[in-house]
C-alpha positions in Angstrom: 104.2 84.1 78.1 103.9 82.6 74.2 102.2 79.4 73.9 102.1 76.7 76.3 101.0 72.8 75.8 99.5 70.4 77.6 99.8 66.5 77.2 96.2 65.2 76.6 94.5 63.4 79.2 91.9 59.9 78.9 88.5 61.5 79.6 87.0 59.4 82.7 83.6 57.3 80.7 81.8 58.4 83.8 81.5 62.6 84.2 81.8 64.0 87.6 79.2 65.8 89.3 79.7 69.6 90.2 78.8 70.0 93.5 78.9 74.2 94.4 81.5 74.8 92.0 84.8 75.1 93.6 83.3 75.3 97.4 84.7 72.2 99.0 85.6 71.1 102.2 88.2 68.3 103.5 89.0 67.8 107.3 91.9 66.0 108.2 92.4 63.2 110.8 88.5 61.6 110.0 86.4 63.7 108.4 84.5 62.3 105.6 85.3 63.6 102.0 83.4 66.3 100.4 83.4 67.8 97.4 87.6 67.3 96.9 86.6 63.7 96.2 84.9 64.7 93.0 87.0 64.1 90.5 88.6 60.6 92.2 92.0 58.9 91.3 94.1 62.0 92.5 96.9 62.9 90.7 97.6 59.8 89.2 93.7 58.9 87.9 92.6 58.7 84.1 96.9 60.0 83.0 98.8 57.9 80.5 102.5 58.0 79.0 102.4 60.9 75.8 103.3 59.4 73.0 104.0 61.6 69.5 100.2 61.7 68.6 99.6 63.5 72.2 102.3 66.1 70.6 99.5 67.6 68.3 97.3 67.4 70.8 98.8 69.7 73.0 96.3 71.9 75.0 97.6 76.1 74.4 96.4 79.1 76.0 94.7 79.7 79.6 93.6 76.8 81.5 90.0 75.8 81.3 87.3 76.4 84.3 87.0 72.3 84.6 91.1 72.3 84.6 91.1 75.3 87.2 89.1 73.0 89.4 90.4 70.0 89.1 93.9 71.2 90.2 92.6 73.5 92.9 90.8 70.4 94.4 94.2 68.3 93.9 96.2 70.4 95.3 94.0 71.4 98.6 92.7 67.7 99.0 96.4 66.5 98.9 97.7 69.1 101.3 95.0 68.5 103.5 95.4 65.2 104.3 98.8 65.4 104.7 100.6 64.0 101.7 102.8 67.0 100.9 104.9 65.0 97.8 101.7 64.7 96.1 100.2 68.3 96.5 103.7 69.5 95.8 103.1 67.7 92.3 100.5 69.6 91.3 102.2 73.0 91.6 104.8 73.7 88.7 107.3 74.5 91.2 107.5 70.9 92.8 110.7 70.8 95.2 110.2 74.2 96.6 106.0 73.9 97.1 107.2 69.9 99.1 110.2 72.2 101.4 107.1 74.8 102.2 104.2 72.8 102.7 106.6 69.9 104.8 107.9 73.4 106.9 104.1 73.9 107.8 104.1 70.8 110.0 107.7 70.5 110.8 108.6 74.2 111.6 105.5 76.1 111.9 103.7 72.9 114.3 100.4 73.3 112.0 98.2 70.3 112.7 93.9 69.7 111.7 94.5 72.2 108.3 91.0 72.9 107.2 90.5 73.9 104.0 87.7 75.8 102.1 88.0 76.8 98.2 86.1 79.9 97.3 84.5 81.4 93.9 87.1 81.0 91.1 88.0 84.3 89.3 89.2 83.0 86.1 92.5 80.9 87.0 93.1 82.3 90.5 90.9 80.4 93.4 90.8 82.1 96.7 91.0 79.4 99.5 90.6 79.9 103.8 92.8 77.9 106.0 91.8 77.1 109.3 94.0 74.9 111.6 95.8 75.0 115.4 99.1 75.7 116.0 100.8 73.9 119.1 103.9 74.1 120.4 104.9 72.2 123.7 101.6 72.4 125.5 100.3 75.7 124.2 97.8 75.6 121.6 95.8 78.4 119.5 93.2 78.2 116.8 94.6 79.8 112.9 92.6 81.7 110.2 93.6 83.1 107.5 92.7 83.9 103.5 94.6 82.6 100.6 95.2 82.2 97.2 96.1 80.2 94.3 96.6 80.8 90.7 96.4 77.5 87.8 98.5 77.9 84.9 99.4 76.1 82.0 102.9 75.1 81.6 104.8 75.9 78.4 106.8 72.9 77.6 104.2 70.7 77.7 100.9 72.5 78.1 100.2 71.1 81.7 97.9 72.3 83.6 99.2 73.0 87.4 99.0 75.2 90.2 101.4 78.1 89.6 103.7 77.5 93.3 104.4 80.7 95.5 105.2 81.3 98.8 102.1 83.3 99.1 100.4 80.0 98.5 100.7 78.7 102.1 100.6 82.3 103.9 100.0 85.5 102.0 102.8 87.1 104.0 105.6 84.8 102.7 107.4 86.2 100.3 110.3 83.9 98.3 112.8 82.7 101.0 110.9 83.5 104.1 110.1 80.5 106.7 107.0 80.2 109.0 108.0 78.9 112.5 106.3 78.9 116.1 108.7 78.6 118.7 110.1 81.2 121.5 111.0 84.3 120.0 114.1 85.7 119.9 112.8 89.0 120.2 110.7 90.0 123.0 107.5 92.5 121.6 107.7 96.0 122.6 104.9 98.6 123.4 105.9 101.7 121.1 104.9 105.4 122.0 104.2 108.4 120.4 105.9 111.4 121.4 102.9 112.2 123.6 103.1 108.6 125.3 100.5 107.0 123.9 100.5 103.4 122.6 101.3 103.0 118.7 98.8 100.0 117.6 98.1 98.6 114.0 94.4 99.0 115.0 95.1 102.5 115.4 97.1 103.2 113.1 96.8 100.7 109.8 100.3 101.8 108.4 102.3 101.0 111.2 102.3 97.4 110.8 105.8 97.6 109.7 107.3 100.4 111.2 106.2 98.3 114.4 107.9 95.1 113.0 110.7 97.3 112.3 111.4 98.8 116.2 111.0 95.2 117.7 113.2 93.4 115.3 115.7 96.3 116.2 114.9 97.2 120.0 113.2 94.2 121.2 116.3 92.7 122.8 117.2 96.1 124.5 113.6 97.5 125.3 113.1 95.5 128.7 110.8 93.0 127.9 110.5 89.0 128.0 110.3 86.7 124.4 106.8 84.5 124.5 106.0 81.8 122.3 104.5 82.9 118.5 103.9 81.7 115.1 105.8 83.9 113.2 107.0 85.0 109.2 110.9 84.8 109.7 112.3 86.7 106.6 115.0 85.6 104.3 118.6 87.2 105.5 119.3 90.4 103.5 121.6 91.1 100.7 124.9 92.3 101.3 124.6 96.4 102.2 121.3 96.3 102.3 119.0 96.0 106.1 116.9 92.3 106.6 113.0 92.6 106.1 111.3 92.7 110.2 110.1 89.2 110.9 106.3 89.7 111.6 104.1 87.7 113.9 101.4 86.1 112.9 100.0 84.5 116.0 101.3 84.6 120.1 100.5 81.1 121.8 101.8 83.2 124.9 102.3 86.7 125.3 105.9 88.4 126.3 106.1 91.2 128.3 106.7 93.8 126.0 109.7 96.1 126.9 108.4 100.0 126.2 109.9 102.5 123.2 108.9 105.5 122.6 109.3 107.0 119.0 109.1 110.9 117.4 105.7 110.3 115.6 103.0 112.6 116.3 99.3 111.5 117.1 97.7 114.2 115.3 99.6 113.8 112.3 100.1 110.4 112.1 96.0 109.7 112.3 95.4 112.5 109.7 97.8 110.9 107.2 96.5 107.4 107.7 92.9 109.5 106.7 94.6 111.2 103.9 96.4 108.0 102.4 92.9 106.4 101.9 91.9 109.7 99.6 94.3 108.1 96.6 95.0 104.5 95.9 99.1 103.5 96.1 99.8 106.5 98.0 102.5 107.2 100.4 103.6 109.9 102.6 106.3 111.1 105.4 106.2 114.4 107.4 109.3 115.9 108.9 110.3 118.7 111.1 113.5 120.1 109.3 115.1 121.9 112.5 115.4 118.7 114.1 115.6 115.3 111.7 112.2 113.9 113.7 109.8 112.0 112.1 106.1 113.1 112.7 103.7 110.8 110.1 104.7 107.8 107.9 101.8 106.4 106.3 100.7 103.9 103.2 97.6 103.2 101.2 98.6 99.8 101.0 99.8 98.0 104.3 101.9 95.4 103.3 105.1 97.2 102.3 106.4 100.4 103.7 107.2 102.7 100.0 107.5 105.6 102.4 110.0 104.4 104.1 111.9 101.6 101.7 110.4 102.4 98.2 113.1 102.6 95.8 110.7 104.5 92.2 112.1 107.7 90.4 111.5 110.8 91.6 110.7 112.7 88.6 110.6 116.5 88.5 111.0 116.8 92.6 114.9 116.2 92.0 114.9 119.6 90.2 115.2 120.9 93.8 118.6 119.1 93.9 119.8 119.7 90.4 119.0 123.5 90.7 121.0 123.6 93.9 123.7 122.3 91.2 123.4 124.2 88.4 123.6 127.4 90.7 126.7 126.4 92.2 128.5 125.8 89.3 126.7 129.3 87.9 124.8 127.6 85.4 122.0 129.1 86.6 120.6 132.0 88.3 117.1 132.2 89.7 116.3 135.9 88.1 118.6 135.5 84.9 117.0 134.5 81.5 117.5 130.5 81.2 116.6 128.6 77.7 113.1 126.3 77.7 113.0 125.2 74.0 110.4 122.8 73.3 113.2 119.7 72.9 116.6 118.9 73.4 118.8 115.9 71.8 121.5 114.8 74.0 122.9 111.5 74.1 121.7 110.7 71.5 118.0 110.9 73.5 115.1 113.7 72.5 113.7 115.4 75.5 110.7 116.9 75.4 108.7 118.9 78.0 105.7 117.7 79.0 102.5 119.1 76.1 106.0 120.2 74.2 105.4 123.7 75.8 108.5 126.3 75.4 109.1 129.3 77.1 110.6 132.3 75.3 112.9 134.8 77.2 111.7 133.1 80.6 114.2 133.3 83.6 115.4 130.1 85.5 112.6 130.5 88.1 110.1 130.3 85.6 111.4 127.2 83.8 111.9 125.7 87.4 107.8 127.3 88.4 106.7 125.3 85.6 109.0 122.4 85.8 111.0 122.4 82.5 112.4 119.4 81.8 114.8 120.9 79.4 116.4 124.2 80.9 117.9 121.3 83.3 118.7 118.7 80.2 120.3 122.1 78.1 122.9 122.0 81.3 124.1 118.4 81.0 126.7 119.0 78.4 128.3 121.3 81.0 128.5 118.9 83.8 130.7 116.2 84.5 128.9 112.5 84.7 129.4 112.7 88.5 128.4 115.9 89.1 124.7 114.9 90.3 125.8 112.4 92.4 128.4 114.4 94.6 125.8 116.8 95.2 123.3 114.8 96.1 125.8 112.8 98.9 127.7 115.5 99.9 124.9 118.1 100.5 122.0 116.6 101.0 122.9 112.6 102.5 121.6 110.8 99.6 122.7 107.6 98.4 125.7 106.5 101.0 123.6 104.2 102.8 124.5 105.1 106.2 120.8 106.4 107.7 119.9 105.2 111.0 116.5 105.9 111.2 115.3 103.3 113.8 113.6 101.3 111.2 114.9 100.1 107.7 115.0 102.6 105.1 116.6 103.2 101.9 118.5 106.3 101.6 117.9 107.4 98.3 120.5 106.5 95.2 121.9 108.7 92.2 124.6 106.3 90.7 127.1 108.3 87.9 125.6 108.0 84.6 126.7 109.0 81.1 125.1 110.0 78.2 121.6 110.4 77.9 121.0 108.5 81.6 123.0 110.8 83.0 120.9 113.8 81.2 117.6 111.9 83.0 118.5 111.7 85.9 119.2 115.9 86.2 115.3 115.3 86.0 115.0 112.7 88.1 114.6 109.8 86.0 117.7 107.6 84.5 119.0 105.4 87.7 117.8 108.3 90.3 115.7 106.5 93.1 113.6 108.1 96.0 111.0 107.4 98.6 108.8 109.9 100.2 111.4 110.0 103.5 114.3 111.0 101.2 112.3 113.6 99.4 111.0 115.0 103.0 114.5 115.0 103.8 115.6 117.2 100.6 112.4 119.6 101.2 113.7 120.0 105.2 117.6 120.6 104.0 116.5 123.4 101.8 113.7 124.9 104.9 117.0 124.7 107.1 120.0 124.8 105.1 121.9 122.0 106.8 120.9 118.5 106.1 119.5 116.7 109.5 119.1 112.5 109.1 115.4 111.4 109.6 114.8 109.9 112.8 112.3 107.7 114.4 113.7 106.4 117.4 115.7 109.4 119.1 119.9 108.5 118.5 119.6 108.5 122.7 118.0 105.5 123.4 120.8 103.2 121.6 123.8 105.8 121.0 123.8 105.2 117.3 125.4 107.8 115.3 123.2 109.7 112.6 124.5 110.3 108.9 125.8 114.0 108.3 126.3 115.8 104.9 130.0 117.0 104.2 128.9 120.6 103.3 126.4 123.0 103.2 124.8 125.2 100.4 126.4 128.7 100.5 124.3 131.7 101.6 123.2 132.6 97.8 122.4 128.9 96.5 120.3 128.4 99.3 118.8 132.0 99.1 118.1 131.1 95.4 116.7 127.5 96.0 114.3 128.8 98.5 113.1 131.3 96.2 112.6 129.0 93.5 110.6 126.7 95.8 108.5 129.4 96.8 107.5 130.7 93.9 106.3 127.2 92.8 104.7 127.0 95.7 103.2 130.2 95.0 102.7 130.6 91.1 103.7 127.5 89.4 102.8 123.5 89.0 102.7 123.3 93.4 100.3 126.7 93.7 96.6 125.4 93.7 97.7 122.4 96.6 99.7 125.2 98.3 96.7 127.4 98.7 96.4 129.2 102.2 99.7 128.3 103.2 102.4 130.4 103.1 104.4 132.9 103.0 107.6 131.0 104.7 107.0 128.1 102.5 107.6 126.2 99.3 107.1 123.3 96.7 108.0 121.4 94.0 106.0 118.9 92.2 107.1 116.0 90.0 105.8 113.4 87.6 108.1 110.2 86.8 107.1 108.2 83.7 107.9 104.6 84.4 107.8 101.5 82.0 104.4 99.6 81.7 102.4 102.4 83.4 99.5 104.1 81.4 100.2 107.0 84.0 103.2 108.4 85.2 103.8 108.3 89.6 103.0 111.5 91.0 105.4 113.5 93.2 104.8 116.4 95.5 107.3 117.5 98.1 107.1 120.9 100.3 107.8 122.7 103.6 105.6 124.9 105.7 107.4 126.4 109.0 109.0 124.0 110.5 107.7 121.0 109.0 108.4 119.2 106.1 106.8 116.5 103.5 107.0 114.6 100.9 104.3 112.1 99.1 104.3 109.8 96.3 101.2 108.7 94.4 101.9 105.1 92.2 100.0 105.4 88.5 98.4 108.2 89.6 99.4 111.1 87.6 100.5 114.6 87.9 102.0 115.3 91.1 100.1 118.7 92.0 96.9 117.0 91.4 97.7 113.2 93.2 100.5 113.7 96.3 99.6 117.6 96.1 96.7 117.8 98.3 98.1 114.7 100.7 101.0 116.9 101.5 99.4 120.5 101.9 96.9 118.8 104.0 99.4 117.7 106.7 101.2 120.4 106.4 98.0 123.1 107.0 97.1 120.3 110.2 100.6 120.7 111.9 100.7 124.5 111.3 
C-alpha cells in the first residue's frame, strides 16, 4: 500500500475515559448514550485546517488502537442515530457508504438499528446489528454479525473506516441492494430425487444452489411471492448469468411452488461431511450415462466454486490434452514418449515437478506420473488453437451454453501463443475449471460422448442442453481410458483410488497460482457409472487434498 499520512489532530486537554474498550452501545429514538459518547464532538470535535507544518507531521503506517476506536465509535454512533452524511464521512468511500446506509432506511424499511462493537483485532472491529424491519404493517425483529476495518488514507494519512458493502450486511457484495418488499419470486420447496425436502439446515452447501432454482423456477414452480427482506444482486455482465438474490428475512411467508432436482441424499450428505475434512474444498459427483448431478458441495458457504469457480486446472487437463495429442498421433499410450527434466519454449523453462525425468518411459508412464513436459515437448507441433477446439468440440468446454438449472461456468480455454499456449496443454496459462467441468471431462471419457450436467431435469422447463460436435474415435478413447486407469491404478491417483476398481480411473493435478505458498489441488475420477471431480484451494498435491474427497464418494455411490 506504500506510505500513507495523516493530518495531525489538537489533542483534547481533557483525556477520555475507556470504558470496555470498544464494547459500546447506542439505541436510537431515546436511549441514553453509552460508551459512543466517549470521545465527544463527533466528527467535527478537536480538527483544525492543515497548514504546511501539519505536512511533517503526517501520521504513516497502520492506524493506532486509540484511532481504531475512535472511528469505529464515529462511525457506529453516527449511523445509529440516523445521520447517514456524517457516518458516511468517516468511511474513505464517502458517497457510496451515504447511497448504502440512506438505502437501509429508504429501501430496506430498517428502523431502531442497535448497535454493539466487539473486541478489536488489530484494525478490523466486529460489530452486531439488531433492528426491525417493517414493511406496510408486517414487522420482524433483525440480527446479524458485521464488520469493519479502519485504515489510514494515503494522501493524507487519515484515519477512516475503510467503506464496503459488507459493512452494512456481510452478504452485500459491490453493487448489490438490500430491499424488503413483495418478492418477485415466489420460494420454492426443492427435492431430491427421492422426494425429500432440500434445506440449508440439511444440507449447508446448498444455500446457493437453492437461491439459484428459485431465482430461475420460482415464477413457474406454482407458488405465491410473500413479503422479505432481501440481498438483490447487481445485474450481470454481458454473457455471463446474474448472481441469485438471496433472502435474508420473510415478514410473510409465500407458498412455495415444489421442484424437484437430480441430487442424491446419500451422496449429497456424505459430501457435505467430506468437504469439512479440508479447508477451501469443493466437490461435484456425476453419473456419466446420463448428465445428472448427484452431490455439489463447499467448505465454504458463501460462494459456489463447484459450480461457478473459475481457478486453473493444473495437471487434470492432461486428460484433455492427451485426448489431443493422440488424435493428431503425437502420442500413443504404449509407445516410448520423451520426459526430460525441462523444456524451453516460448521463451518459458518448464520444469516437472522435483525436476524428475523419465528415460525410455512410454506416454502412459509420463501421463501415470503427470509429466509436465512430454505434453510441453508437443506444443511446437500444434497449432495455437488446437487446445481449444478440442476442448469445445469434444468435450463442451468453454462455449457458454450449459443449462444446468442453476448458474454455472462452463469451463474456458481461450487460443494462446507462445509459452501461454504451452501452459495451458498443462492446464495452466488462461485454462479455467471448476469441479462440475472437470466431473464432466471425467464422465465424457467413462462414456465416450459428452452429456451436459444437469440439476433440474431439461423436462420441467424444455430447455435445451449443450452437445459436443464430435466424439473421440474408438482408439483415442480406448487409449484415454487406459491412461486414466493406470493412474488410477499405478501412478499420482493410486493410493486415493485404493479398493476401487477395475472399470475405473483418475487423474490428479496441482495448479500453481500467484501469491499462493501452495499450489490448489486437483483430483478428478470415475468409478461405474459415476463420476467426480474436487478441487482443494492452497492445499497442495492433488492425490493427497481432493484425492481422498473424491474416492470417498465415489466408494459410497458404488
Amino acid at each position: 500500500m506504500g506510505n500513507r499520512r495523516r493530518v495531525a489532530e489538537q489533542r483534547k486537554k481533557t483525556k477520555p475515559a475507556v470504558i470496555g474498550g470498544l464494547i459500546a452501545v447506542v439505541v436510537v429514538g431515546g436511549g441514553a448514550f453509552g460508551a459512543y459518547s466517549l470521545y465527544g464532538g463527533g466528527a467535527a470535535a478537536g480538527e483544525r485546517t492543515a497548514t504546511a507544518a501539519d505536512e511533517q507531521a503526517v501520521k504513516t503506517g497502520p492506524p493506532s488502537a486509540t484511532e481504531v476506536t475512535k472511528l469505529t465509535n464515529r462511525f457506529l454512533t453516527a449511523w445509529q442515530s440516523g445521520d447517514v452524511a456524517k457516518a458516511a464521512a468517516a468511511t474513505d468511500d464517502s458517497a457510496a457508504a451515504e447511497t448504502a446506509l440512506t438505502g437501509v432506511t429508504k429501501d430496506a424499511h430498517i428502523t431502531g438499528v442497535k448497535l454493539t462493537a466487539g473486541k478489536a483485532s488489530g484494525a478490523s472491529v466486529p460489530f452486531s446489528v439488531k433492528a426491525t424491519v417493517t414493511y406496510k404493517g408486517k414487522s420482524k425483529p433483525l440480527a446479524y454479525e458485521s464488520k469493519l476495518t479502519v485504515v489510514r488514507r494515503a494522501k493524507d494519512g487519515a484515519a477512516l473506516v475503510g467503506w464496503k458493502p459488507s459493512v452494512v450486511h456481510p452478504d452485500l457484495q459491490d453493487g448489490d441492494r438490500l430491499v424488503t418488499g413483495e418478492a418477485g419470486t415466489p420460494p420454492i420447496t426443492a427435492l431430491d430425487r427421492d422426494g425429500g425436502e432440500l434445506t440449508v439446515a440439511k444440507y449447508p452447501s446448498l444455500g446457493t444452489v437453492l437461491d439459484g432454482l428459485r431465482e430461475k423456477y420460482g415464477k413457474t414452480a406454482g407458488g405465491t411471492a410473500g413479503v422479505e427482506l432481501r440481498v438483490v444482486r447487481k445485474a450481470a455482465e454481458k454473457g455471463a448469468e446474474k448472481t441469485p438474490d438471496k433472502t435474508l428475512l420473510a415478514l410473510s411467508e409465500g407458498t412455495p411452488g415444489t421442484l424437484k432436482t437430480t441430487l442424491s441424499p446419500a451422496l449429497q450428505a456424505n459430501a457435505e461431511q467430506q468437504v469439512t475434512k479440508k479447508a477451501r474444498s469443493s466437490v461435484v459427483v456425476m453419473r456419466p450415462s446420463t448428465g445428472e448431478i448427484l452431490a455439489v458441495a463447499n467448505q465454504s458457504h458463501g460462494f459456489n466454486t463447484a459450480f461457478q469457480g473459475s481457478l486453473a486446472p493444473g495437471s487434470t487437463m492432461k486428460v484433455i490434452t492427451s485426448s489431443l495429442l493422440i488424435d493428431k498421433g503425437l502420442a500413443s499410450a504404449d509407445k516410448e514418449h520423451p520426459c526430460p527434466k525441462t523444456v524451453t519454449y516460448g521463451g518459458w523453462k518448464f520444469h516437472n515437478d522435483d525436476n524428475f525425468k523419465i528415460t525410455g518411459g512410454t506416454f502412459k508412464a509420463s501421463f501415470a506420473r503427470s509429466c509436465n513436459t512430454a505434453f510441453i515437448s508437443q506444443a511446437k507441433k500444434l497449432e495455437n488453437s488446437d487446445l481449444t477446439t478440442q476442448a469445445q468440440q469434444v468435450f463442451g468446454l468453454g462455449l457458454n451454453n450449459w443449462a444446468i438449472g442453476v448458474p454455472s461456468f462452463d469451463g474456458s480455454v481461450p487460443v494462446q501463443s507462445a509459452a501461454s499456449m504451452a501452459a495451458s496443454l498443462i492446464g495452466q496459462g488462461g485454462v479455467r475449471m471448476n469441479p462440475l467441468n472437470m466431473a464432466s471431462v471425467a464422465s465424457t471419457v467413462q462414456s465416450g460422448t459428452f452429456r451436459q450436467p444437469y440439476l433440474v431435469s431439461p423436462t420441467v422447463d424444455d430447455r435445451t442442453l449443450a452437445k459436443a460436435s464430435r466424439t473421440l474415435s474408438a482408439s483415442t478413447l480406448s487409449q484415454l481410458r487406459e491412461l486414466m486407469q493406470y493412474t488410477a491404478a499405478y501412478g499420482t491417483a493410486a493410493e486415493a483410488m485404493s479398493g476401487l476398481g477395475p472399470d475405473y480411473g483418475a487423474k490428479t493435478g496441482s495448479a500453481e497460482v500467484d501469491g499462493q505458498k501452495k499450489p490448489n489441488g486437483w483430483f478428478t475420477a470415475y468409478h461405474g457409472d459415476l463420476a467426480a471431480a474436487g478441487v482443494v484451494q492452497q492445499g497442495g498435491h492433488g492425490g493427497d487434498t481432493a484425492g481422498p474427497i473424491v474416492a470417498a464418494l465415489l466408494k459410497a455411490g458404488s
